[in-house]
N, C-alpha and C positions, 0 to 999 in steps of 0.2 A: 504494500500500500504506500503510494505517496504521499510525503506529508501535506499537499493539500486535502488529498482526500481523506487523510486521518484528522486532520482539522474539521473537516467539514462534520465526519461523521463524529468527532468530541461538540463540536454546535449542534448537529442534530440530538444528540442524550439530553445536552442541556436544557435543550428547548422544550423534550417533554416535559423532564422533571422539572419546569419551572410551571407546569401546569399544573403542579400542587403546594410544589415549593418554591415559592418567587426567590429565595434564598439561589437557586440554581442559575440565576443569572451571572453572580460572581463570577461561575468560569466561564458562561459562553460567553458574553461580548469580550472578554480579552482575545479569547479564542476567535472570535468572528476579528476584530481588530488586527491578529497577527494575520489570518487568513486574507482580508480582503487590502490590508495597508491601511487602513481609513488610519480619521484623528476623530470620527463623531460616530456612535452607533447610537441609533435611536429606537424603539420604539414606541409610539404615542400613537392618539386616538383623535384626529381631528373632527369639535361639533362644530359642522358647519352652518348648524341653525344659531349657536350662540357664539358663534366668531370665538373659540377658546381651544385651549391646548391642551389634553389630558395625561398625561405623562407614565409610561407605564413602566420604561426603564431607561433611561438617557445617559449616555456616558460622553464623557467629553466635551460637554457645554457648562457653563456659568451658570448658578441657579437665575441673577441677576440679567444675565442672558437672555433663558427660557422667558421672564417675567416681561419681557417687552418683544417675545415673540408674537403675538397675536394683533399688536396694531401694526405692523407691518405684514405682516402675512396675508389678512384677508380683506386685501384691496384691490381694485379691477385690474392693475397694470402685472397683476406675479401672473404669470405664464403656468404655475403649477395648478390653478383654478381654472386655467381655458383649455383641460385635456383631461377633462373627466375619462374618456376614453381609453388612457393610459395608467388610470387609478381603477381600477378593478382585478379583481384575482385573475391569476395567472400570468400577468404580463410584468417584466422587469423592464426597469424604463429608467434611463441617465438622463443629465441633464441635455447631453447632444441628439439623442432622439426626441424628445420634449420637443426643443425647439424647429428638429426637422417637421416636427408633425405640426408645428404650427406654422412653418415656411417662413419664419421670421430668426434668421443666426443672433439678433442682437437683445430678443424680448427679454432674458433674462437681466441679462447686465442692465439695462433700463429702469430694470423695476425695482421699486421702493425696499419691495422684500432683500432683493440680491445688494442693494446701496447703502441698505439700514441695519441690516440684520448678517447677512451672510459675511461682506467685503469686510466689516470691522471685525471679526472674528478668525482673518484672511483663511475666507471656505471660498470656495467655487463651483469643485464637481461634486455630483450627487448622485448616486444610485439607489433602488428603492424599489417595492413592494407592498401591494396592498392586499395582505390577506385574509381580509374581513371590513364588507359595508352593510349596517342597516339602519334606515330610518335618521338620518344625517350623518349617522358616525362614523368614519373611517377610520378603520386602523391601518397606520404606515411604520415598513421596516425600512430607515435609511440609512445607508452610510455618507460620509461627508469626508473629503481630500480637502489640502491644500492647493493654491494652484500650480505650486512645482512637480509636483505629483503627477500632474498629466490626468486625463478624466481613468474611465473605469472600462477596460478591457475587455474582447467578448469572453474569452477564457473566464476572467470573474465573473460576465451575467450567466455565464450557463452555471455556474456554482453556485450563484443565488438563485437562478431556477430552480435549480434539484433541491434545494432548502424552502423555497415557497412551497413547494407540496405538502412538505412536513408543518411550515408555520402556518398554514391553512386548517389542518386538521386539529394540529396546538390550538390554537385561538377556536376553533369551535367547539372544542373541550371544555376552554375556560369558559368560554362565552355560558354552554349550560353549566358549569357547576359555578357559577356566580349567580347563574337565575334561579341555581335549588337555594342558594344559600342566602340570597335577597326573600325569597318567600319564606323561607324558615325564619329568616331579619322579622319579617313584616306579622309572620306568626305569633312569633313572640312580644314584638310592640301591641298588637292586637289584645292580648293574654293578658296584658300589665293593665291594660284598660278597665280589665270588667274586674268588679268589685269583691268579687268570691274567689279565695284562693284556690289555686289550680298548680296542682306538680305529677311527675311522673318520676316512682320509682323504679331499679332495679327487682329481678326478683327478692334478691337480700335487703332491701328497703334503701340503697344507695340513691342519693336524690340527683334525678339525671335532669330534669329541668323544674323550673318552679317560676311562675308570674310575681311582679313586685305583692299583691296583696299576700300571696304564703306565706312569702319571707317576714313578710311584717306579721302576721298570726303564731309563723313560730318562735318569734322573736319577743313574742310578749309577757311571757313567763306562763302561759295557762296551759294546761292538755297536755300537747305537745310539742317539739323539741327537734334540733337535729343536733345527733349525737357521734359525733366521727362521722360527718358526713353521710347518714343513716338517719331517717325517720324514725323516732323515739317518743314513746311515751312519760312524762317526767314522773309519775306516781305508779311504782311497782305492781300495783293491782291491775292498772290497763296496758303494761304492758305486754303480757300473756294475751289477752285479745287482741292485742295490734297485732302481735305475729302470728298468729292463727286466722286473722282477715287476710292479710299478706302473703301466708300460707294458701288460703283456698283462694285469693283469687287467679294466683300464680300455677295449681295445678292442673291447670288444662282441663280436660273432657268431667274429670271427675267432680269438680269443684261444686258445691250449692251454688243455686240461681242465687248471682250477685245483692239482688234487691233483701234476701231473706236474711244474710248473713253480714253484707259489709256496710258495717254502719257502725259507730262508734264515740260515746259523747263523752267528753272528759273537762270539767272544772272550768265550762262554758262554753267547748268548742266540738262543733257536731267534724267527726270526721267521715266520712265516704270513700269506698275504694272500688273501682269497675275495673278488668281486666282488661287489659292491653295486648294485642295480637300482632307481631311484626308480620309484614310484604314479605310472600315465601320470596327467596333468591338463592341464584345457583350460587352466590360465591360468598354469601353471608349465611351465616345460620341462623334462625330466628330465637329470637331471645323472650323470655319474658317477663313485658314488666305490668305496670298498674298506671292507671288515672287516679289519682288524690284530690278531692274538694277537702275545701275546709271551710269553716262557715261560724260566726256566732251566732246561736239559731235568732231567728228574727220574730220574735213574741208575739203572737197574738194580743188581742187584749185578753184577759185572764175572764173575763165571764165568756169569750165566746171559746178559748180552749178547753173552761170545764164543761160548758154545754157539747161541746166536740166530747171529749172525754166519756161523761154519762151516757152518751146515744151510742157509742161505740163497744163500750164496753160495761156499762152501766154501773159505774161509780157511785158510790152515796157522796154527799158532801166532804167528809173527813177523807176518805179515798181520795176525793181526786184533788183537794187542798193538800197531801203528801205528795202526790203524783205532779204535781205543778211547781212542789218544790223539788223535788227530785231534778226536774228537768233544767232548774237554777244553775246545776252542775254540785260538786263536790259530793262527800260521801253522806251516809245515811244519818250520823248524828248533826250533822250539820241543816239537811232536808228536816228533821226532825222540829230543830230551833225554830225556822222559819216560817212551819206549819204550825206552830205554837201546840206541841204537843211532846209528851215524852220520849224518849228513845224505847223503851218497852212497847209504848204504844204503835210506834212508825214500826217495829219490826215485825209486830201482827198483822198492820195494816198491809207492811209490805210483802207479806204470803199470800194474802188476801188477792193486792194487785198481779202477783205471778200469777193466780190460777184465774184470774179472771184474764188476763193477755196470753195465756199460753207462753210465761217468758220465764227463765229459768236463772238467768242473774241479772243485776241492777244494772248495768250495762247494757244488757239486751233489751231491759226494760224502758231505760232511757233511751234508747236511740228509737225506740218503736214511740216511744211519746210523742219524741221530738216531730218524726216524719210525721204520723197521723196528723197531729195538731196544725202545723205546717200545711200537708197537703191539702187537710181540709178548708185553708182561709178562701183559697178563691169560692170555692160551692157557697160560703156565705155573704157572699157581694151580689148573686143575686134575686 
């Protein structure tokens, strides 16, 4: 292999791998630089609807440079704006074919771009590629000589041919994985909006995303917690149901209908957990995690929870004055105080309320309250 062509093909590695890691540029524009002689290797993204410069890897220019590149560039006399024709994929184009195809030898040097911009930086020839145009943007690969250099050889444009195939399919790689990662952006700004905290565990409870409201829920000393980076419950009692909700929504086929089991109220905060199902794929394997709400329930007024309460499950008054506190959060002597009644008394009642809900501990209890009472506010509006 000749060392151009081992050049070429160290620019061609670089180029993919800068489709994931822009880091990967480091070696290819040196490597394009030794290859082609330039003193400028650029590639940028001209909008041509807002006259402006997008920069996406530029070596060789002044930042202060770049910054006054845009009033001279996009004005009627540059010659690189009257050959749309030569800016589109597949065609390498210098500055001496440029000006053949506009039958004018001198449009370059004339123009404000080449007087203002280029001659003070003493640039002259340019060679160049456009590997990607949509909807005003062009992106361009250039390189840039001085003028003792002499312009750019056909030897060189056919080695930036064989390189425009590859920076063609490069750039449409980036092109989609900036459009997944701009909607994932916009998902998440979305997310932060709505007012009920929303996150997504691992199956071991690792918090792999969460909306600004979560983070402020877990953040507030009540329920729950992230503990190592893991969804945690702060009172040892809810713990053991956190990982048993976590557990079954995580085991696949086997698991209880989500609505029966995952639900969870702790010392004001209702938790929720629905199963998450990864997009089969051949080269990921699907993982499983969970949708987390979190919520501090949203009250009814208390005559119309206990009128909910009595019709549902048919409560005497003392029943479901426990039951309303219960739903207050914290544990059963605390429920007790509230309902102005003894702790002897709240643990009769609270057998009572299990056989009348079919619920089997205080937790299951209260997350059944919470939902009923909740779901029923709209049916009373009208």
């Amino acid at each position: 292999m000749s060392r151009p062509d081992f050049l070429l093909h160290r620019a061609t590695e670089a180029l993919y791998d800068a489709v994931i890691d822009p880091a990967a540029w480091d070696e290819g524009m040196p490597t394009l630089r030794t290859l082609f002689q330039s003193r400028v290797e650029a590639l940028y993204c001209l909008d041509l609807r807002a006259h402006t410069l997008r920069p996406v890897r530029i070596e060789g220019v002044e930042r202060a440079q770049l910054k006054r590149f845009s009033a001279s560039f996009y004005l009627p006399d540059n010659p690189c704006l009257q050959t749309p024709e030569l800016h589109r994929p597949g065609v390498v184009r210098t500055d001496e074919s440029m000006l053949a195809h506009l039958g004018d030898p001198g449009a370059l040097r004339r123009s404000t771009y080449f007087n203002e911009w280029l001659r003070p930086q003493d640039l002259a020839h340019t060679m160049g590629i456009t590997p990607w145009i949509q909807e005003g943007l062009v992106l361009n690969f250039s390189l840039l000589r001085e003028p003792g250099r002499g312009g750019f050889g056909m030897a060189e444009q056919r080695r930036l041919g064989q390189l425009a195939r590859h920076m063609e399919r490069a750039m449409r790689m980036v092109v989609k994985l900036d459009t997944l990662t701009q909607r994932c952006s916009d998902s998440t700004m979305a997310l932060d909006q709505v007012a009920q905290g929303m996150a997504v565990l691992d199956a071991h409870g690792a918090l792999l995303q969460a909306n600004r409201a979560a983070l402020q829920l877990l953040a507030c000393g009540k329920g729950f917690c992230l503990r190592g980076g893991r969804l945690a419950a702060r009172e040892p009692q809810h713990q053991a149901r956190l990982e048993a909700l976590l557990s079954a929504c995580t085991a696949g086929g086997t698991a209880p209908e989500p609505a029966q089991q995952a639900a969870l109220v702790a010392q004001g905060l209702v938790l929720q957990m629905t199963p998450l199902r990864s997009t089969r794929s051949v080269f990921v394997s699907p993982r499983a995690a969970v949708l987390v709400s979190l919520s501090e329930p949203l009250a009814p007024p208390v005559a119309q929870a206990r009128e909910t309460l009595t019709a549902l499950f048919g409560f005497t008054a003392a029943e479901a004055r426990l039951a309303l506190s219960l739903m207050d959060g914290g544990g059963l002597r605390e429920a007790a105080s509230r309902a102005r009644m003894s702790y002897a008394t709240a643990r009769w009642y609270l057998k009572i309320l299990f056989q009348k809900t079919g619920s089997t501990r205080q937790s299951e209890l209260t997350a059944l309250l919470v939902r009923v009472t909740q779901s029923a506010r709209p049916l009373q509006m009208h």
